[in-house]
C-alpha positions as CSV (number, residue, x, y, z in Angstrom):
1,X,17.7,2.4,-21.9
2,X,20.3,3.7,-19.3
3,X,20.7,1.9,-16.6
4,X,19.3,2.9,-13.2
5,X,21.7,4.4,-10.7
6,X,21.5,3.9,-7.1
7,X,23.3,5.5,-4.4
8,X,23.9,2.9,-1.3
9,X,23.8,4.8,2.5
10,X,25.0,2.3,5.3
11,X,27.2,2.5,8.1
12,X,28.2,-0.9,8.0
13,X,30.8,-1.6,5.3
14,X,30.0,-5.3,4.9
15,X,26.2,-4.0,4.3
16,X,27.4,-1.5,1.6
17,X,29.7,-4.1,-0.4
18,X,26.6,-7.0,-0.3
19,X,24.0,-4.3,-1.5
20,X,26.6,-3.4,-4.2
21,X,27.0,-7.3,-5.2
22,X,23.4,-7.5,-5.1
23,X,22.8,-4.7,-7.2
24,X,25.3,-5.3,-9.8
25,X,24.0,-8.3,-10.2
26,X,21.8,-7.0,-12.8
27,X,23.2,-5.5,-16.0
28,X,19.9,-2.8,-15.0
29,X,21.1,-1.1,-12.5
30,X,24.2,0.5,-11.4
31,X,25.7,1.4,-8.3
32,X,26.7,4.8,-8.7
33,X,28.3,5.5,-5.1
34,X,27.9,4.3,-1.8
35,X,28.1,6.6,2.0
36,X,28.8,5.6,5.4
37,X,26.5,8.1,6.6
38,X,23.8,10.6,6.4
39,X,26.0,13.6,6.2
40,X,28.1,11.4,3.1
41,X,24.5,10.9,1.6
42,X,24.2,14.6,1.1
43,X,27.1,15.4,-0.2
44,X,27.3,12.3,-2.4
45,X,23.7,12.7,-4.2
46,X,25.2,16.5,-6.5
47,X,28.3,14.1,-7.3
48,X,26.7,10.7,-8.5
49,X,23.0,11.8,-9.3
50,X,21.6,8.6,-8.5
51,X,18.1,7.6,-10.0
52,X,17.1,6.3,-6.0
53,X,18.9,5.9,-2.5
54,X,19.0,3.1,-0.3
55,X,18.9,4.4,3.1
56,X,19.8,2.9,6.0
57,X,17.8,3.8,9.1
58,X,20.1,2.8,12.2
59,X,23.5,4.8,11.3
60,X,25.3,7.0,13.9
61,X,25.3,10.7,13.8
62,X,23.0,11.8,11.2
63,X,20.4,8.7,11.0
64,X,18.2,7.5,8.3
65,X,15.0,9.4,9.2
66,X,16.9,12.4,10.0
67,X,18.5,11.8,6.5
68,X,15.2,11.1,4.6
69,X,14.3,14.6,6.1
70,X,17.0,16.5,4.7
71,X,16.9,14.5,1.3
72,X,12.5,15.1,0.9
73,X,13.5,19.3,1.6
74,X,16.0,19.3,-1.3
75,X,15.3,16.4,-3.8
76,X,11.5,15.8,-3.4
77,X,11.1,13.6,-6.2
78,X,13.9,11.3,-5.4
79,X,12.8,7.8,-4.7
80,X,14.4,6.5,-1.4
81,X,14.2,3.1,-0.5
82,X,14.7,2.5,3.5
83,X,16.7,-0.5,4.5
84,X,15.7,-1.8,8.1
85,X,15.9,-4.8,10.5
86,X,12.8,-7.0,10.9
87,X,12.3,-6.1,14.5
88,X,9.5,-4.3,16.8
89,X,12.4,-1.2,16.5
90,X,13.1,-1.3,12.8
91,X,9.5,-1.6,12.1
92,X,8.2,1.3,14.1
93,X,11.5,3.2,12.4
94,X,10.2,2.0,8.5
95,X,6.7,3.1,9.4
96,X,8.0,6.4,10.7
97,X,10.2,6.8,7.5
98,X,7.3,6.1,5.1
99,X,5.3,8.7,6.8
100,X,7.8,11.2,6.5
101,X,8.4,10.2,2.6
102,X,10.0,7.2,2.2
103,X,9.5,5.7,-1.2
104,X,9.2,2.1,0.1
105,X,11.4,-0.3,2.6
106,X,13.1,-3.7,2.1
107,X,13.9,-5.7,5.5
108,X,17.4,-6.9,6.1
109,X,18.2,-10.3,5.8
110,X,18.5,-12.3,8.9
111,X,21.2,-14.8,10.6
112,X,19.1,-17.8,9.9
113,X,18.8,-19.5,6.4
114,X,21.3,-16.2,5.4
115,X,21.7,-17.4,1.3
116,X,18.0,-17.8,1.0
117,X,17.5,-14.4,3.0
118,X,20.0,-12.7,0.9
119,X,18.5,-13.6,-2.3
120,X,14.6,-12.6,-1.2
121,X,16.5,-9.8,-0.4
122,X,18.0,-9.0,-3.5
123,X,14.6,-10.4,-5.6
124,X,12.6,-7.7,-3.5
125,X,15.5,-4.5,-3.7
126,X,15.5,-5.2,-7.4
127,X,12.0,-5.3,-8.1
128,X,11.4,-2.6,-6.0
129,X,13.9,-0.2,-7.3
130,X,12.8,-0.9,-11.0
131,X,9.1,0.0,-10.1
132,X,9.7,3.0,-8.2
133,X,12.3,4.0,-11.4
134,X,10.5,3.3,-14.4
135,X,9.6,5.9,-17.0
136,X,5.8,7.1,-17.1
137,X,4.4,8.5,-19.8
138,X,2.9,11.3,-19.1
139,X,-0.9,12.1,-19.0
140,X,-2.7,14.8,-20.1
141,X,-4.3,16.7,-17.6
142,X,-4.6,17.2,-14.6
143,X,-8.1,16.0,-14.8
144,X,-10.5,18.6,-13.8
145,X,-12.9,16.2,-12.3
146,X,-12.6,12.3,-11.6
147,X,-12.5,10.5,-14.6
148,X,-15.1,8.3,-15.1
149,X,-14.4,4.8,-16.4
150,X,-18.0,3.4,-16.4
151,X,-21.1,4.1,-14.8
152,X,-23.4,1.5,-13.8
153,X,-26.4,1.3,-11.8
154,X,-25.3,1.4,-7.7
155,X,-26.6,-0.5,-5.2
156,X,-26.5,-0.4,-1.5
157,X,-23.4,-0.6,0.3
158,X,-22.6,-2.8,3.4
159,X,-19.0,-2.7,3.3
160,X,-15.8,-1.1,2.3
161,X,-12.5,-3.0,1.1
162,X,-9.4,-1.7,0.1
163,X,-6.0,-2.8,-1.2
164,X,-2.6,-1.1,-1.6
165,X,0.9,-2.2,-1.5
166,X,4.1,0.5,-2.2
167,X,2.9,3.5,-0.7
168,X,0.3,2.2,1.0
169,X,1.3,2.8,4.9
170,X,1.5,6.8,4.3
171,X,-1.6,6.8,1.9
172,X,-3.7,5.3,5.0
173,X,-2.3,7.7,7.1
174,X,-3.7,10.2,5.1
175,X,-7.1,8.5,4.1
176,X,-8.4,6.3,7.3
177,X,-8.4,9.9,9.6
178,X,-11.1,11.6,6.8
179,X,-13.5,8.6,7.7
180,X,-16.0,10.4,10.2
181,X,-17.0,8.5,13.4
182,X,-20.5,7.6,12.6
183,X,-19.4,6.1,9.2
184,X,-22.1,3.5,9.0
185,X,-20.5,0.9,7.2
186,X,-17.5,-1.8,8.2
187,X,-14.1,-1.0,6.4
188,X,-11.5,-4.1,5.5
189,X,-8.0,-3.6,4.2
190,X,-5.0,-5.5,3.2
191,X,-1.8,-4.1,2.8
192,X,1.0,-6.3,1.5
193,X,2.9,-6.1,5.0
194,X,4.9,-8.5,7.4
195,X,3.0,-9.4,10.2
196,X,5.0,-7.6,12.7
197,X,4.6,-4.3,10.2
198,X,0.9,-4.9,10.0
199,X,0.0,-4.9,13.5
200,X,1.9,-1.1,14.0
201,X,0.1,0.1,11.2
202,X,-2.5,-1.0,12.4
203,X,-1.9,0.7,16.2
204,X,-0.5,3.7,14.3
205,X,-4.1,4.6,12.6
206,X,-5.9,3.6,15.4
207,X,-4.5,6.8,17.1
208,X,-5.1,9.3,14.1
209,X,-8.6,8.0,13.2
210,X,-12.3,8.5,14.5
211,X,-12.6,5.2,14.0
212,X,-11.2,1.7,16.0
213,X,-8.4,0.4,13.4
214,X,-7.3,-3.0,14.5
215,X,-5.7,-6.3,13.0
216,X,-7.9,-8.7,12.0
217,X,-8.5,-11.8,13.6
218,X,-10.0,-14.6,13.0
219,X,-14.0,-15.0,13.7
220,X,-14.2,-11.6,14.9
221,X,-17.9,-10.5,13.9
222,X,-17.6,-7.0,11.6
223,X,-19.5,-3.7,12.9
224,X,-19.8,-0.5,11.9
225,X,-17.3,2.1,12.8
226,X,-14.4,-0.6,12.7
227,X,-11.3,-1.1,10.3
228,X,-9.8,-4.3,10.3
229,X,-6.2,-4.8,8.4
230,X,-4.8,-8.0,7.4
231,X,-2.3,-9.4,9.4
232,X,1.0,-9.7,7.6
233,X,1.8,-13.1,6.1
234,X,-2.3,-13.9,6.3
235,X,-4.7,-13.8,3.8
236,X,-7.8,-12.4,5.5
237,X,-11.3,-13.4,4.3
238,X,-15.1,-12.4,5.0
239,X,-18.0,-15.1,5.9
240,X,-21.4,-15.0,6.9
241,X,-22.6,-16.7,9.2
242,X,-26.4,-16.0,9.9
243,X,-27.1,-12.7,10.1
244,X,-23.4,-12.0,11.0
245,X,-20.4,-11.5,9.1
246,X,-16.7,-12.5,10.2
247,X,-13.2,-12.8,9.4
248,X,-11.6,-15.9,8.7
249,X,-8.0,-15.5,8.9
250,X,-5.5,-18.5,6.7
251,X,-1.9,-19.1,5.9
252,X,-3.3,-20.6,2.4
253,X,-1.0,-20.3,-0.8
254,X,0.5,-16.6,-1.8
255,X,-1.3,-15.0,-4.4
256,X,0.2,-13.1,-6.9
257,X,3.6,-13.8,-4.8
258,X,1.9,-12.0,-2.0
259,X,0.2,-13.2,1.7
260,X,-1.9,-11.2,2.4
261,X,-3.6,-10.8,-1.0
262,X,-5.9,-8.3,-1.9
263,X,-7.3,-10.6,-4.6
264,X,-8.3,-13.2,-1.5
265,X,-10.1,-10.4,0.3
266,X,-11.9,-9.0,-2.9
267,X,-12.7,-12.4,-4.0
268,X,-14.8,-12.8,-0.6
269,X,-16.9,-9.7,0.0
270,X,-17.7,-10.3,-3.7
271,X,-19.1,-13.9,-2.6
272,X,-20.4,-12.6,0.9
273,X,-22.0,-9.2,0.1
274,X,-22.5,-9.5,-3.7
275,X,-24.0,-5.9,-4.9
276,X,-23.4,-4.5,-2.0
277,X,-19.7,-3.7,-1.8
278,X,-17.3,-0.6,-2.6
279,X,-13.4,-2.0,-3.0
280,X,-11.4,1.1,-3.3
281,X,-7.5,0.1,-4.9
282,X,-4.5,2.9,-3.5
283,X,-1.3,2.7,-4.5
284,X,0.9,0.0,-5.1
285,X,3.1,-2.0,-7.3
286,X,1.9,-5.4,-9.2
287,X,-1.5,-6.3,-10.7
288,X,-3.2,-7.6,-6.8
289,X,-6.3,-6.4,-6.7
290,X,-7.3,-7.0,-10.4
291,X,-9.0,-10.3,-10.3
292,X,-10.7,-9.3,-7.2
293,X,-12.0,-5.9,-8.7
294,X,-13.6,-8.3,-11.9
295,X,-15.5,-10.7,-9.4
296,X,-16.7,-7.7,-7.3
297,X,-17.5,-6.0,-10.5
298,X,-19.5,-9.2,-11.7
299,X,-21.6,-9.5,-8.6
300,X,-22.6,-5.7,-8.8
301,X,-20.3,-4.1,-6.4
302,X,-18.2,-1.0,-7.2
303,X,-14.6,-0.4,-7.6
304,X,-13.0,3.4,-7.5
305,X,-9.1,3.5,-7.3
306,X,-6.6,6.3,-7.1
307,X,-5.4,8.2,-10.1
308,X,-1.7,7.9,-10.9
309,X,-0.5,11.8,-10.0
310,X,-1.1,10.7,-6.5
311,X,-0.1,7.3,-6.2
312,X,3.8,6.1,-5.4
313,X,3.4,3.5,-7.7
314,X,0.1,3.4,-10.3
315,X,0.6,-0.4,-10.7
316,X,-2.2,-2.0,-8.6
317,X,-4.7,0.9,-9.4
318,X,-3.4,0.7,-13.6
319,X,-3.9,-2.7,-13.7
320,X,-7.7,-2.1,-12.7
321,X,-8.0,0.6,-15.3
322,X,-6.3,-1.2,-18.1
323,X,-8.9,-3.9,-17.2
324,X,-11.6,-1.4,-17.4
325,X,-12.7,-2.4,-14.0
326,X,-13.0,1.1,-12.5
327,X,-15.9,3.2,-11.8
328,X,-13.7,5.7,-11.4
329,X,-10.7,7.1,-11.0
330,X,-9.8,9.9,-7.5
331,X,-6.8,11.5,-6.2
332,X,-5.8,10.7,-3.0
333,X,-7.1,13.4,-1.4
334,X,-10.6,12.8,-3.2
335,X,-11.1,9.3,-1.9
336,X,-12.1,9.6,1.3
337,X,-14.9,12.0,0.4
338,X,-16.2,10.3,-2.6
339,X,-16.2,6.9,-0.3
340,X,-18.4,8.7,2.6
341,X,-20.7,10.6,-0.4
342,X,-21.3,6.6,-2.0
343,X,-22.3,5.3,1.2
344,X,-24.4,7.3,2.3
345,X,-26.3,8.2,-0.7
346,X,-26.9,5.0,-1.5
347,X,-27.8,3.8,1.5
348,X,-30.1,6.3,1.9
349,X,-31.6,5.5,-1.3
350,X,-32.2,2.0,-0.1
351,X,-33.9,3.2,2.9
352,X,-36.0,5.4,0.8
353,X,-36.6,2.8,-1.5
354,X,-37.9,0.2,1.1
355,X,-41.5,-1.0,0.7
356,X,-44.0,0.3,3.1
357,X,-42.0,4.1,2.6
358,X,-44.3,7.3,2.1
């Protein structure tokens, strides 16, 4: 296998030579070339066809996002990999780039505790990079129709959850705005996030949907016509109490190496609403979600995910096929529709079904 070649873009020279030492650091992945800037980037991409870009998103001149512009219009299919501080700027900056194409980000390190920084740094750029690089097979289609997976008997639905992790932010954007306003159901999501990054995501939807998108917090009671997103470095649960159901937010263990988990929020609509849940699994690299999707799929509930064409990364979706825990499989632009369609029907149904009805 040849290894995968990355082209580094940083204005700081110090930032360039760590990211090389980083990356060179496994026998993987080679640095191809580095540039000082965006206008470097361009002309450096021809000479050293790199495999992915890191991209930094504060540089002088030509910045990142103006970069990741000019990179989408001639290399679409190049993954790019946005490197940017952990700060209210830097955050509203990686949220911008991932709307505008970004692959995926990776947060600098910080002052404090710098070796341990560096090398979550390094664990995350790596792991990252190899996921957004690795050779798919590809399928035959392009499916017609959604695939079905299985087909069981469908019961009502009270809630929505959804989990998604690389690609996530921009497949949101694209999916939370087709909800209508009367959708009668509450919707849950957890998207692996720091907490700053969680709570502009979460201020970012809330201006493109018809619905209130907020972060969750803890005891808040769930209603219709409201989205609630985990709050980075949280795991964020569901509880009834009564007649009511609430969040309960916890700093408990990581799951599958993340916090929040998608597994932690599956895990509790399953126990909460039993039958009467729809988890829906974007985009995203890893296997969280999987365990979830087998405990809502146990108590009755439904799981749909998004096909692989679409997604950034068809790990966290995969891994619920390859369990054969899908009901089935939707491009991204399908989702949305499908999710409205379930609900509706089948709570109609219900109604319908209720004793007493002519």
């Amino acid at each position: 296998m040849q290894p995968v070649r990355i082209l580094v873009v940083d204005d700081s020279a110090v930032i360039r030579r760590v990211l090389s030492e980083m990356l060179a650091s496994d026998p993987e992945i080679v640095v191809a070339g580095t540039a000082g800037n965006g206008i470097q980037a361009l002309t450096r991409i021809p000479e050293t066809k790199p495999d992915l870009v890191t991209l930094d998103i504060e540089m002088p001149g030509m910045n990142g996002l103006e970069t990741l512009v000019e990179i989408r219009k001639l290399y679409p299919k190049l993954p790019v990999i946005m490197f940017s501080t952990l700060t209210e700027r830097g955050a509203t900056a990686t949220l911008e780039a991932l709307a505008r194409g970004a692959s995926d980000y990776v947060t600098k390190p910080s002052h404090e505790r710098a070796g341990v920084s560096r090398e979550r740094v390094r664990e995350e750029l790596i792991r990252k990079i190899k996921s957004l690089c690795v050779v798919r097979v590809p399928q035959p289609g392009p499916w017609p129709k959604p695939t079905l997976v299985s087909a069981r008997p469908q019961a009502r639905i009270d809630v929505v959850a959804i989990g998604t992790s690389t690609g996530g932010p921009n497949a949101l954007t694209l999916l939370i705005p087709q909800f209508p306003a009367d959708f009668p159901v509450p919707i849950v999501i957890v998207q692996h996030m720091p907490s700053l990054f969680t709570r502009l995501l979460s201020e970012r939807l809330n201006t493109l949907a018809r619905l209130e998108v907020r972060e969750g917090k803890e005891g808040e009671k769930l209603q219709r016509g409201h989205i609630w997103i985990a709050p980075g470095d949280q795991h964020m649960t569901v509880a009834r109490r009564g007649t009511e159901f609430v969040l309960g937010i916890n700093h408990d263990p990581q799951e599958n190496s993340c916090r929040p988990a998608v597994d932690v929020l599956f895990r509790s609509v399953a126990q909460t609403y039993g039958a009467n849940v729809l988890a829906v699994v974007l985009t995203g690299m890893g296997a969280d979600g999987t365990r979830g999707s087998a405990e809502i799929r146990e108590a009755g509930g439904e799981v749909i995910v998004q096909d692989e064409a679409s997604s950034v990364v068809w790990g966290m979706p995969g891994s619920v096929v390859a369990a054969s825990l899908a009901d089935r499989i939707y491009p991204l632009g399908g989702i949305a529709p499908e999710v409205v369609r379930r609900v509706s029907m089948q709570r109609a149904f219900a109604a319908a079904a209720r004793p007493g009805r002519i």
